[in-house]
NUGUTI-631991 format. One record per residue (C-alpha): x, y, z; residue in one letter; residue number from 1. Coordinates in steps of 0.25 Angstrom, whole numbers, always signed. Each point is the difference from the previous one (the first is absolute). Layout:
// residues N
+-------+-------+-------+-----+-----+
|    px |    py |    pz | res |   n |
+-------+-------+-------+-----+-----+
|     X |     Y |     Z |   A | NUM |
...
+-------+-------+-------+-----+-----+
//
This chain:
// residues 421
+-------+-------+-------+-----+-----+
|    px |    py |    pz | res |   n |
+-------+-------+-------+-----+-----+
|  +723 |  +146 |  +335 |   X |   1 |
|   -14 |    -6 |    +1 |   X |   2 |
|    -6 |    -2 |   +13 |   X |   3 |
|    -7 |   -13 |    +3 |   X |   4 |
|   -15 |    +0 |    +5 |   X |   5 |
|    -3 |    -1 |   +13 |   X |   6 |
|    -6 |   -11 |    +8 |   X |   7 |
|   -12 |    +8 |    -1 |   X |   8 |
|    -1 |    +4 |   -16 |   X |   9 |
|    +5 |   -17 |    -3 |   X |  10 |
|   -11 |    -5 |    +6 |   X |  11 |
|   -10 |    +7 |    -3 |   X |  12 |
|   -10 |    +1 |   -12 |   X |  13 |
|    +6 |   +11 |   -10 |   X |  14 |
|   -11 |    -1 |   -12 |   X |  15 |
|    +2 |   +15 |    -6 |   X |  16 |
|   -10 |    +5 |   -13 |   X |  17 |
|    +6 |   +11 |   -10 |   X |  18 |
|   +14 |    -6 |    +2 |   X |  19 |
|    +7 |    +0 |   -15 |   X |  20 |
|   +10 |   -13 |    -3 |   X |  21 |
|    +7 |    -2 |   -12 |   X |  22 |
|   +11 |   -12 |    -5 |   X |  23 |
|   +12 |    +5 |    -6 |   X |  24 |
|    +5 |   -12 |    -8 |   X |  25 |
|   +11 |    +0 |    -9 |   X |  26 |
|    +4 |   -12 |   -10 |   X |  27 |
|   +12 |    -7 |    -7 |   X |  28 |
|   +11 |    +3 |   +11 |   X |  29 |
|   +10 |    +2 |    +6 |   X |  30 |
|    +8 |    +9 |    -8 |   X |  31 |
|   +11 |   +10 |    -1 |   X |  32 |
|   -11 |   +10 |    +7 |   X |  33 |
|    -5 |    -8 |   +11 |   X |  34 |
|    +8 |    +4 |    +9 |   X |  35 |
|    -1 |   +15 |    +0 |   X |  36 |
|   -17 |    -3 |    -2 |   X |  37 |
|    +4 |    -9 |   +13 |   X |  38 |
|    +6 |   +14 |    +7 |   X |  39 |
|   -13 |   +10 |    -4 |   X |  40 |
|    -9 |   -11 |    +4 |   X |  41 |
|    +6 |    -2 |   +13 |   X |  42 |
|    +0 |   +16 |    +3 |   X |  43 |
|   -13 |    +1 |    -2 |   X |  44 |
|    -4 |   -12 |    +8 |   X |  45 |
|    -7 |    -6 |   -12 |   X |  46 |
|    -1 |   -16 |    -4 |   X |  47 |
|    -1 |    -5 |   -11 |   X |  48 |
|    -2 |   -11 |    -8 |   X |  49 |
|    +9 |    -9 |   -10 |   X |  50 |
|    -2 |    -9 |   -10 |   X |  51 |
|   +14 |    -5 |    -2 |   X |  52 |
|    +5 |    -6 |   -11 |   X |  53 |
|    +6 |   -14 |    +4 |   X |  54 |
|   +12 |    +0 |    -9 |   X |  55 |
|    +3 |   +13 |    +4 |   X |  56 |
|    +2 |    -3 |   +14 |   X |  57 |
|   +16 |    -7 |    +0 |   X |  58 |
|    +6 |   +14 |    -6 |   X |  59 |
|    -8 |    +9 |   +11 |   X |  60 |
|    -3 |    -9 |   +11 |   X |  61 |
|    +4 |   +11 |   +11 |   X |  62 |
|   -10 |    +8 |    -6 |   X |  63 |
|   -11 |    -9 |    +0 |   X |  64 |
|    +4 |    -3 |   +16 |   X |  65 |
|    +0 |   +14 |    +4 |   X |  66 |
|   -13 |    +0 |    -7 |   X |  67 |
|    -6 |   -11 |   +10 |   X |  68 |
|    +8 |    +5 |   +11 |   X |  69 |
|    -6 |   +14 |    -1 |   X |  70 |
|   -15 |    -4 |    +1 |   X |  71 |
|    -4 |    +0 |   -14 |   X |  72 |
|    -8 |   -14 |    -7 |   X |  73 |
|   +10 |    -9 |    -9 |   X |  74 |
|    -9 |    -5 |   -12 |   X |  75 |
|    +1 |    -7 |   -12 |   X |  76 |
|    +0 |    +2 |   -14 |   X |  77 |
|    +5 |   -13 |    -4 |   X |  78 |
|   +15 |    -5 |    -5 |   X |  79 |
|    +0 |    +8 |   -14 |   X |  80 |
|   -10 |    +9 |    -2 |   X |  81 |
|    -7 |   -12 |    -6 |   X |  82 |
|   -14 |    +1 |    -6 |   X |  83 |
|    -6 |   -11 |    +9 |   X |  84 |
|   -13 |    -2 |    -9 |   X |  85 |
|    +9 |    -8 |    -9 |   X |  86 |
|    +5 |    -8 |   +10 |   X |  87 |
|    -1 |   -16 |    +5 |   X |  88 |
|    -3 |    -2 |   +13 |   X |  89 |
|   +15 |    -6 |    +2 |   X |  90 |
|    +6 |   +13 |    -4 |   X |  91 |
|    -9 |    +9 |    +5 |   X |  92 |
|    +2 |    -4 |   +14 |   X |  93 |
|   +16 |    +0 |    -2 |   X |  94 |
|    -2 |   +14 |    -3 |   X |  95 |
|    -8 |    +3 |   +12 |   X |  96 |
|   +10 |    -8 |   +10 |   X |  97 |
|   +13 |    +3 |    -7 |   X |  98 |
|    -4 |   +16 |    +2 |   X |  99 |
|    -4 |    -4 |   +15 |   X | 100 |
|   +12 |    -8 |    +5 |   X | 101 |
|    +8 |   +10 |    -6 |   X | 102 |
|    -8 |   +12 |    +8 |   X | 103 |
|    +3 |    -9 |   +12 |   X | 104 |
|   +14 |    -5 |    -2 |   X | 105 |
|    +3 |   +15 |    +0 |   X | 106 |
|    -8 |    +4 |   +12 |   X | 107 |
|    +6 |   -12 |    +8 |   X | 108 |
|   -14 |    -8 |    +3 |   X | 109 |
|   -12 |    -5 |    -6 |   X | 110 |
|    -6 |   +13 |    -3 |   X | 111 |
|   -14 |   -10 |    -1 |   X | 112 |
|    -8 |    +2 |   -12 |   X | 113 |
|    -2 |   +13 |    -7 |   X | 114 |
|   -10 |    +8 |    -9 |   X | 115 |
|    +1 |    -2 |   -15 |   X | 116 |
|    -1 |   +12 |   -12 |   X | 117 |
|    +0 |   -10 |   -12 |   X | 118 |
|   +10 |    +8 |   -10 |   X | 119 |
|    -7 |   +10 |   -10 |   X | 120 |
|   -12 |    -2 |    +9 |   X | 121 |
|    -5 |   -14 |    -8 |   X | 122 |
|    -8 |    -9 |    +5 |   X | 123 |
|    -9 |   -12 |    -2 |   X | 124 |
|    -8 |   -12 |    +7 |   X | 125 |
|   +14 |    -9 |    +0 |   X | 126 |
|    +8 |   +12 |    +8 |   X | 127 |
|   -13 |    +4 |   +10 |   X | 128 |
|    +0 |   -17 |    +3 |   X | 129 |
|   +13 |    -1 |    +1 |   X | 130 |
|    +7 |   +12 |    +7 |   X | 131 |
|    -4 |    -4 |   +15 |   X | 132 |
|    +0 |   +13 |    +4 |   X | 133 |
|    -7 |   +15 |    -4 |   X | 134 |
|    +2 |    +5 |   -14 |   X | 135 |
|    +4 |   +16 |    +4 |   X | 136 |
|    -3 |   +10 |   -13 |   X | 137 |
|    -2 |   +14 |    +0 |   X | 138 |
|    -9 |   +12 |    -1 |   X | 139 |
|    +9 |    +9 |    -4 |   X | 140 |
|   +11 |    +0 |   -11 |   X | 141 |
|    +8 |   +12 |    -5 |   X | 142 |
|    +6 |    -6 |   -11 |   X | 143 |
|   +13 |    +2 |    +6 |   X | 144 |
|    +8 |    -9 |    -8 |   X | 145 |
|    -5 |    +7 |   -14 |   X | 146 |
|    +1 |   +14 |    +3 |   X | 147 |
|   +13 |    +3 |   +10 |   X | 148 |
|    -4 |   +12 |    +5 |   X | 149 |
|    -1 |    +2 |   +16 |   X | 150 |
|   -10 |   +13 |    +0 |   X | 151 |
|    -8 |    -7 |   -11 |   X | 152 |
|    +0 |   -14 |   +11 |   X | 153 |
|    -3 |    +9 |   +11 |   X | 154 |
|   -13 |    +8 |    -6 |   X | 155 |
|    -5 |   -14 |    -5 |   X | 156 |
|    +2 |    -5 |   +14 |   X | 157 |
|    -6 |   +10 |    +7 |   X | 158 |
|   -12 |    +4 |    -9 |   X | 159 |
|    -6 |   -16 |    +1 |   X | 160 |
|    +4 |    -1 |   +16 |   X | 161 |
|   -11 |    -5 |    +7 |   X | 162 |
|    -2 |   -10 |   +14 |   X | 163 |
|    +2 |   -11 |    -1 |   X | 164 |
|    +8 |    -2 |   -15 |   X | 165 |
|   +12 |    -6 |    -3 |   X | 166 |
|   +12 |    +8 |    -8 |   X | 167 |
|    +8 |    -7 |   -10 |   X | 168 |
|   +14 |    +6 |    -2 |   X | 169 |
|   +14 |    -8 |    -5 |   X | 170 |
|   +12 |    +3 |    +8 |   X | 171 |
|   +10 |    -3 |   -13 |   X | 172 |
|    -2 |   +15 |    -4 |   X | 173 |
|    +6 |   +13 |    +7 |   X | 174 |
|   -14 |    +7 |    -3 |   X | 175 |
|    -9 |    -8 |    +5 |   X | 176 |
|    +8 |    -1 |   +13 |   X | 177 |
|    +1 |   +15 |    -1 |   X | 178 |
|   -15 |    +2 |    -4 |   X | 179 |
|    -6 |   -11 |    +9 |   X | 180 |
|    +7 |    +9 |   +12 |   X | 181 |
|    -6 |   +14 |    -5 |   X | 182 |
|   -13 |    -6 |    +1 |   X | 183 |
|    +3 |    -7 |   +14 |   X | 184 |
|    +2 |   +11 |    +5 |   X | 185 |
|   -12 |    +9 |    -6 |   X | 186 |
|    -7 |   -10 |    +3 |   X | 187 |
|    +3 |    -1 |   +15 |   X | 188 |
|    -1 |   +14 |    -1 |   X | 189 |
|   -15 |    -2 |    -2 |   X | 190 |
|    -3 |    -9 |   +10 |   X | 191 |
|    +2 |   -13 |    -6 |   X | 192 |
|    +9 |   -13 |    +8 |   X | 193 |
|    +8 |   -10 |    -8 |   X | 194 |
|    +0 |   -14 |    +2 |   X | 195 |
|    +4 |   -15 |    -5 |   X | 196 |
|   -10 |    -6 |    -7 |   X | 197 |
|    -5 |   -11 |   +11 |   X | 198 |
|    +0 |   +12 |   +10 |   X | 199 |
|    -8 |    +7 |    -9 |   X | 200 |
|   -10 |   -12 |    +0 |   X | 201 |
|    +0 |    -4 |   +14 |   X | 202 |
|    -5 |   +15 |    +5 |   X | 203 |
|   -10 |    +0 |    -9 |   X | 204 |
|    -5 |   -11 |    +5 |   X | 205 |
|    +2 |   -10 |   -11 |   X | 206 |
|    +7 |   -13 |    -1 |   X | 207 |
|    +8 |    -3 |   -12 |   X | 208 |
|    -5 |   -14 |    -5 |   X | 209 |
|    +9 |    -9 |    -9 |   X | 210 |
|    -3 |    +2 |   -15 |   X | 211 |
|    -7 |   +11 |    +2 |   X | 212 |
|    +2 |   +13 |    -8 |   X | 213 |
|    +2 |   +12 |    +5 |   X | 214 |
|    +2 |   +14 |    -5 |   X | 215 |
|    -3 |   +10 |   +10 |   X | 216 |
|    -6 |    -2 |   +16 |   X | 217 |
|   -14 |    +6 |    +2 |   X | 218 |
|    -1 |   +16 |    +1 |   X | 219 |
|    -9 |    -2 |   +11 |   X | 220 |
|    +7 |   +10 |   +11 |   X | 221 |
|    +3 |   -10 |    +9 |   X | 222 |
|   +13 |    -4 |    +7 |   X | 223 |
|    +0 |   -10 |   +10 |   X | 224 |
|   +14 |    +7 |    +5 |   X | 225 |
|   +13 |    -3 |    +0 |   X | 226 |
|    +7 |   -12 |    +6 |   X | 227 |
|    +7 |    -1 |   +13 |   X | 228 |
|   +16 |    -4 |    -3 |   X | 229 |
|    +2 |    -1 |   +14 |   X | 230 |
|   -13 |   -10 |    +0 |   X | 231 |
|    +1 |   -14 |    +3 |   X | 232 |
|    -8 |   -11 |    -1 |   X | 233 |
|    -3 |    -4 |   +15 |   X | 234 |
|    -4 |   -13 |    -2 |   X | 235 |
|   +14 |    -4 |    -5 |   X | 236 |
|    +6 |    +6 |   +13 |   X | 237 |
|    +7 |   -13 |    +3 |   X | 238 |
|    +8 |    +2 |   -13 |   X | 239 |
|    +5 |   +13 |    +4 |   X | 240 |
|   +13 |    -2 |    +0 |   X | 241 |
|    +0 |    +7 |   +14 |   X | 242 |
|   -11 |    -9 |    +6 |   X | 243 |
|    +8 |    -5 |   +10 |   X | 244 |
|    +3 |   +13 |    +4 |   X | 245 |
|   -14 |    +7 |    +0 |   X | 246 |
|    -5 |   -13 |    +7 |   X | 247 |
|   +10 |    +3 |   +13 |   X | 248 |
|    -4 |   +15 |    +0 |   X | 249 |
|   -15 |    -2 |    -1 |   X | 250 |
|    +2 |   -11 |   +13 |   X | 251 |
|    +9 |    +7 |    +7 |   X | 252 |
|   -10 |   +13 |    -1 |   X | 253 |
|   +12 |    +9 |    -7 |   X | 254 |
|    -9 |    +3 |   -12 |   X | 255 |
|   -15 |    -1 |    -3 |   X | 256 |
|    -7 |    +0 |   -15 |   X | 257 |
|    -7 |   +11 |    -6 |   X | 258 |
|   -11 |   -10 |    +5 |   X | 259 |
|    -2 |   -15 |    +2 |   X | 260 |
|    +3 |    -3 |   -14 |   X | 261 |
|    +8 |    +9 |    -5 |   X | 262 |
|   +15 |    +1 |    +6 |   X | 263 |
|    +4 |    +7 |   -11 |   X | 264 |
|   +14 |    -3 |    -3 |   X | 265 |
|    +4 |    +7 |   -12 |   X | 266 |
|    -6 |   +15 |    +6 |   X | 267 |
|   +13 |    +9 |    +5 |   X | 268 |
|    +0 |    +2 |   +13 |   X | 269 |
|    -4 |   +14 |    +5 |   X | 270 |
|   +10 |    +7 |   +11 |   X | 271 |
|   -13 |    +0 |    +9 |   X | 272 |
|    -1 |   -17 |    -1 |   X | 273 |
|   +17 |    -1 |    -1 |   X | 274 |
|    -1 |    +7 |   +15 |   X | 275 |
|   -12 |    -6 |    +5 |   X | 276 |
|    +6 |   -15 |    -4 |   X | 277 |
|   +12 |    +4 |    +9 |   X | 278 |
|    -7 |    +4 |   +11 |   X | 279 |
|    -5 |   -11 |    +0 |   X | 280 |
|   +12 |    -9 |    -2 |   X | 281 |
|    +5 |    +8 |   +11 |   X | 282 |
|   -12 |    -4 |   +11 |   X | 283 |
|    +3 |   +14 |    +8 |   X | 284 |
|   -12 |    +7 |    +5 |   X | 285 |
|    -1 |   +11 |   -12 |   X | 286 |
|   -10 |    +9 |    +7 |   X | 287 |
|    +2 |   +13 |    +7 |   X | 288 |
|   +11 |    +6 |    -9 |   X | 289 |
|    -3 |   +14 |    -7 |   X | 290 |
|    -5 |    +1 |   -14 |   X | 291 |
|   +10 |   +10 |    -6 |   X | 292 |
|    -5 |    -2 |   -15 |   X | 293 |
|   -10 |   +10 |    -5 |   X | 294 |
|    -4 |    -9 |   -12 |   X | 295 |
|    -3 |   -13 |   +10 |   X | 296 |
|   -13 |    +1 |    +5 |   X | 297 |
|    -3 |    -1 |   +15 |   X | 298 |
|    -8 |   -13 |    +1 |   X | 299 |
|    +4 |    -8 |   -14 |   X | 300 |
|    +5 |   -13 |    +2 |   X | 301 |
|   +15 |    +3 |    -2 |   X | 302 |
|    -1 |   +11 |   +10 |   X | 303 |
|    +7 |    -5 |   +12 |   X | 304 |
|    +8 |    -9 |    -8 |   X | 305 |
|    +6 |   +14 |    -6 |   X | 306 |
|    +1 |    +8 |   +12 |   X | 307 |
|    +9 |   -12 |    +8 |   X | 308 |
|    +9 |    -3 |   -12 |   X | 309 |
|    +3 |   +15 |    -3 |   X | 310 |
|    +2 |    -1 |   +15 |   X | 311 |
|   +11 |   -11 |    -1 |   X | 312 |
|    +6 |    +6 |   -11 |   X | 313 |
|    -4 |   -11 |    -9 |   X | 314 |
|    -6 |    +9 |   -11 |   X | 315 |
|    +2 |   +15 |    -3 |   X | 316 |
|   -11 |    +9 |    -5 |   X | 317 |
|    +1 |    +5 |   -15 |   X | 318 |
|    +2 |   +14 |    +3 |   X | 319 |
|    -9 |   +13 |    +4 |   X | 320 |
|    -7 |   -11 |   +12 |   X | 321 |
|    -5 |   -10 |   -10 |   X | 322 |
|    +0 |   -13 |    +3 |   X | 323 |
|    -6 |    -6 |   -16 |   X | 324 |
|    -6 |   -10 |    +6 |   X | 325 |
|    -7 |    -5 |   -14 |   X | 326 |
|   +14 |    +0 |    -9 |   X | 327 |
|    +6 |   -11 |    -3 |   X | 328 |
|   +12 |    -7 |    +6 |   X | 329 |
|   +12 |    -4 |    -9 |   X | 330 |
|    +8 |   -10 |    +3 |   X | 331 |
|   +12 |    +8 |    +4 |   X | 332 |
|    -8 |    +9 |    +9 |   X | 333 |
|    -5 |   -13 |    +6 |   X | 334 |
|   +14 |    -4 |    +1 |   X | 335 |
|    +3 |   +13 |    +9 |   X | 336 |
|   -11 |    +0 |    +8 |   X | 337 |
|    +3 |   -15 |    +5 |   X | 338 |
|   +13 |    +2 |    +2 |   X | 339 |
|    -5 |   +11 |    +8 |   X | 340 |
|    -8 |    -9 |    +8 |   X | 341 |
|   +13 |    -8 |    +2 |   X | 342 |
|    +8 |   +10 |    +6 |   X | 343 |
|   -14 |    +2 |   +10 |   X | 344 |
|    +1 |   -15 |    +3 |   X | 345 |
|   +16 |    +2 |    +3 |   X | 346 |
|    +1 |    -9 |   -10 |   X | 347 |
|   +14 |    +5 |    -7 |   X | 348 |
|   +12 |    +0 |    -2 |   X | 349 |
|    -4 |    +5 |   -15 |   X | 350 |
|    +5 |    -9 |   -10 |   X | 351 |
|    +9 |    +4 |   -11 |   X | 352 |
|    +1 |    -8 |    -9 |   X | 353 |
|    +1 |    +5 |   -14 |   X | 354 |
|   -13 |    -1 |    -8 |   X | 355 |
|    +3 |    -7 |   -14 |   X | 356 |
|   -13 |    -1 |    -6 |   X | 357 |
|    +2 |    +6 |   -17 |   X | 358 |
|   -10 |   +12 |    +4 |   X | 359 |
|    +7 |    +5 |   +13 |   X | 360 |
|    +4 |   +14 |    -5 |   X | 361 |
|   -15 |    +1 |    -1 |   X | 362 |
|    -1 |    +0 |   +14 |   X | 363 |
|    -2 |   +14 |    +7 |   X | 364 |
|   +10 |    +5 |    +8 |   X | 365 |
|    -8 |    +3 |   +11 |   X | 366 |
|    -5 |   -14 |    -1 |   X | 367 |
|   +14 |    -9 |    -2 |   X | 368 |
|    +4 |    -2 |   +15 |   X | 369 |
|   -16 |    -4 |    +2 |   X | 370 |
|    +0 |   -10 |   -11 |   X | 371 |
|   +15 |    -6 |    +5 |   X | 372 |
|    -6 |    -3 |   +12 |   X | 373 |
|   -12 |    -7 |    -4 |   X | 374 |
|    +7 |    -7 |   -11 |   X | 375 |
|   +12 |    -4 |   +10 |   X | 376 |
|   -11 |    -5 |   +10 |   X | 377 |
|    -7 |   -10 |   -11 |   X | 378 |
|   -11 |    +7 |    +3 |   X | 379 |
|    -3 |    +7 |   -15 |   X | 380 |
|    +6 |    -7 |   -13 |   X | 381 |
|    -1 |    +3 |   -14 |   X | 382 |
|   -10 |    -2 |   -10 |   X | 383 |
|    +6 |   -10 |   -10 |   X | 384 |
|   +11 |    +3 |   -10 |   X | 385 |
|   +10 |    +7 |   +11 |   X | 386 |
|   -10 |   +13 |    +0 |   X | 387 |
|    -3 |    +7 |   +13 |   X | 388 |
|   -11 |    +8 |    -6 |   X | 389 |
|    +3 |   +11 |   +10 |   X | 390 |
|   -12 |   +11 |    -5 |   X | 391 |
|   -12 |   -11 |    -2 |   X | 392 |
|   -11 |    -2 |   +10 |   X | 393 |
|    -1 |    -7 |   +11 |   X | 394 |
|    -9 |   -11 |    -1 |   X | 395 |
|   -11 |    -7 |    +9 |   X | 396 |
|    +7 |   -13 |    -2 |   X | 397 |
|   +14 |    +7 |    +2 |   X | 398 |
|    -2 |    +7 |   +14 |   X | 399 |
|    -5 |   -14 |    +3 |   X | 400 |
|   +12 |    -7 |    -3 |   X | 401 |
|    +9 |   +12 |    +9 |   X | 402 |
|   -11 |    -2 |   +11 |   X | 403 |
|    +4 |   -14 |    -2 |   X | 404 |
|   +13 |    -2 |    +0 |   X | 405 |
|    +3 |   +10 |   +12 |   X | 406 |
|   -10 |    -6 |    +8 |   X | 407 |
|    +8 |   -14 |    -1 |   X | 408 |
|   +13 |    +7 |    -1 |   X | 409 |
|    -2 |    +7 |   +13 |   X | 410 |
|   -10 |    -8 |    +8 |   X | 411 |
|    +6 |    +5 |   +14 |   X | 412 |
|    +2 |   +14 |    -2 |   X | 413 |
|   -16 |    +5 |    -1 |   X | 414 |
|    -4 |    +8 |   +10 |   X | 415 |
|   -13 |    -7 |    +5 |   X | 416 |
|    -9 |   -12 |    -7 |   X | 417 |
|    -5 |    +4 |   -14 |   X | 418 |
|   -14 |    +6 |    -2 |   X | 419 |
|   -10 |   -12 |    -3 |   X | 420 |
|   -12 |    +3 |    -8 |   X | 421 |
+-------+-------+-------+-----+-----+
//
C-alpha cells in the first residue's frame, strides 16, 4: 500500500534534478488484453495512459471503468479510428464527443475533457483549431502492431527510453501487453518512474496548451514531485462535504489545522492525532501519567495525550512498548479505540445490533464488537453504496464528524468543559 505524504512533504517544495519520467501510453483499446495489462500494471504500481477507441467502449465498458478507477488517464483516439485530416468540422467533433461521452457514461460522470492522439498520428491546421484540447504524440514507437513479437517490443523500448518520452504501445495484441511489461519492469529496474501523460507534463513543469503538439516532455531532470491524493484545495473547504463538521471541531477547539490554512481533510489521521483529539474531546487533565512507549518521545506534542489514554485503557501499544505514534489509523482501529473511550465514559450497554453493510466480513475480528458499537451509536456510518471500508484511513474530516457527533450525542457525560484554543 502506498503511503500518503505527510503534512510536511505536501506542503513543502519538492523540486528534484536527475529524477527520470517516462509516459507509458497505449492506443486502440480496450481489448481482449486489457484486463490482465490492467493486473501487471496495478502490481507494479505503474499508470498509464489510454487512448481509447470510442466504439469500442459498449463491449468493454467495465474495462474502461476500472481503468479510470485505478488511477490511469482516460483519452481519446476518436470513434473509429478515423483519419481526422479528412474530416469536416461537423464530423470531426462527433467523433471527439461520441468517444468522450462514451468514456463518461462508462465511468458514471463527466470525466471533463480529455487529451487527443489523432489516429495514425495525422494532423493538420483544421484538427490543431479544432480539437480544444493538447494533441499527445509519441517519441517512441516499437512498431508493435507490425512485428508481434514481445522481446523484439521490449529492446525497442528500452534501447530509446529516455526522461521525459512518451511510449506508444496497442493493447489489442498479447505481445505488446506482454513486451510493454518486460520493459516496465527493466526499466523500473533502472531507475525510471511511469506516469499518465498530464502527469508527465505537470512535473516537468509545463502546461499542456490546447492545439498544441506534443511528443515527448523536456529531458531536462526536473520533477516538480508528485501530487498529494489526500491534498485538498483549502479554499473550497466550505464545499467539503464535511464542512459542517470540521467547522464544529475547529470552534469547539477538538481539532486544529496543520496551520491557519490548511485543515487538511483528506490527510489520514495518525494514532498520535486520533489520541490527542480524544483527549481533548474528553477535557480530563491528561498530564502526570507515565509514558510507557519507547517510540513516543518524551516532550512531543501527543506525549501526554498517549501516556493518559494508555492509562485509561483507550489505546494499546503495538507491541515490544511501541506506541507508533506516526501510523495511520483505519477506520476500524478507529472504531475500537472510541468504543474504548465509550466504555471509559460508562457509556454502554454495547450494542448488538448486527452490521449489514455488503463488506462486513471484511471487518477484523478483533475489531467487529468495536465497530457494532459505534455503528449502533450513529456515531460512524458508511461510506456510500452500503460499504464500511473497515481497512481504509481514517480521515481528518472523518474523526471530525465522530468528534462531532459524540459531542452532541453525549453532551452531559464529559468529564469537565472542553479545552478552548
Amino acid at each position: 500500500m502506498t503511503l500518503p505524504l505527510s503534512a510536511a512533504e505536501t506542503t513543502a517544495t519538492r523540486t528534484t534534478t536527475g529524477s527520470k519520467l517516462l509516459a507509458i501510453t497505449f492506443d486502440d483499446g480496450p481489448g481482449n488484453y486489457t484486463a490482465s495489462l490492467l493486473d501487471a500494471l496495478a502490481k507494479r504500481n505503474v499508470k498509464a495512459t489510454f487512448f481509447v477507441v470510442g466504439n469500442r467502449v459498449s463491449s468493454y465498458s467495465a474495462i474502461v471503468k476500472r481503468e479510470y478507477e485505478e488511477g490511469h488517464q482516460m483519452a481519446n483516439h476518436s470513434w473509429d479510428h478515423a483519419n481526422l485530416t479528412s474530416l469536416g468540422y461537423a464530423s470531426f467533433t462527433s467523433e471527439l464527443s461520441k468517444t468522450q461521452n462514451a468514456i463518461s457514461s462508462a465511468v458514471g460522470h463527466d470525466v471533463g475533457q480529455l487529451v487527443l492522439r489523432p489516429p495514425g498520428g495525422n494532423y493538420n491546421a483544421n484538427v490543431k483549431a479544432w480539437a480544444n484540447c493538447p494533441l499527445i504524440l509519441w517519441s517512441i514507437d516499437p512498431k508493435d502492431w507490425k512485428d508481434r513479437n514481445a522481446t523484439t517490443v521490449k529492446n525497442r523500448i528500452v534501447s530509446q527510453a529516455k526522461d521525459g518520452a512518451i511510449i506508444l504501445v496497442h493493447d489489442l495484441y498479447a505481445t505488446s501487453v506482454q513486451g510493454a511489461i518486460a520493459a516496465i519492469d527493466e526499466l523500473q529496474a533502472q531507475g525510471y518512474t511511469f506516469v499518465t501523460v498530464n502527469e508527465l507534463f505537470r512535473r516537468k513543469g509545463i502546461t499542456l496548451q490546447n492545439g498544441a503538439v506534443y511528443m515527448s516532455a523536456p529531458s531536462n531532470g526536473i520533477d516538480l514531485g508528485p501530487l498529494d491524493p489526500y491534498a485538498y484545495d483549502e479554499t473550497k473547504l466550505s464545499q467539503h462535504w464535511a464542512y459542517t463538521y470540521i467547522t464544529y471541531v475547529k470552534e469547539h477547539g477538538l481539532m486544529n489545522g496543520f496551520r491557519e490554512d490548511l485543515f487538511g481533510p483528506n490527510y489520514p489521521m495518525t494514532r498520535g492525532m486520533f489520541v490527542t483529539v480524544i483527549s481533548r474531546l474528553s477535557g480530563e487533565t491528561v498530564t502526570g501519567y507515565e509514558n510507557t512507549f519507547s517510540d513516543v518521545n518524551n516532550n512531543t506534542w501527543y506525549t501526554e495525550a498517549v501516556a493518559w489514554a494508555a492509562a485509561k485503557g483507550i489505546v494499546q501499544g503495538v507491541g515490544n512498548s511501541l506506541f507508533s505514534p506516526e501510523a495511520y489509523v483505519t477506520r476500524e482501529q478507529a472504531c475500537v479505540i472510541m468504543a474504548n473511550y465509550l466504555a471509559y465514559c460508562g457509556l454502554g450497554p454495547a450494542v448488538t445490533t448486527p452490521l449489514t453493510f455488503d463488506d462486513t466480513d471484511q471487518i477484523s475480528a478483533w475489531a467487529k464488537q468495536g465497530v457494532t458499537v459505534m455503528v449502533g451509536k450513529g456515531i460512524i456510518n458508511g461510506k456510500g453504496n452500503n460499504l464500511l471500508d473497515p481497512k481504509a484511513y481514517a480521515t481528518r474530516a472523518e474523526a471530525a464528524v465522530i468528534l462531532t457527533k459524540f459531542d452532541q450525542l453525549f453532551p452531559n457525560t464529559l468529564t469537565a468543559q472542553h479545552w478552548r484554543f
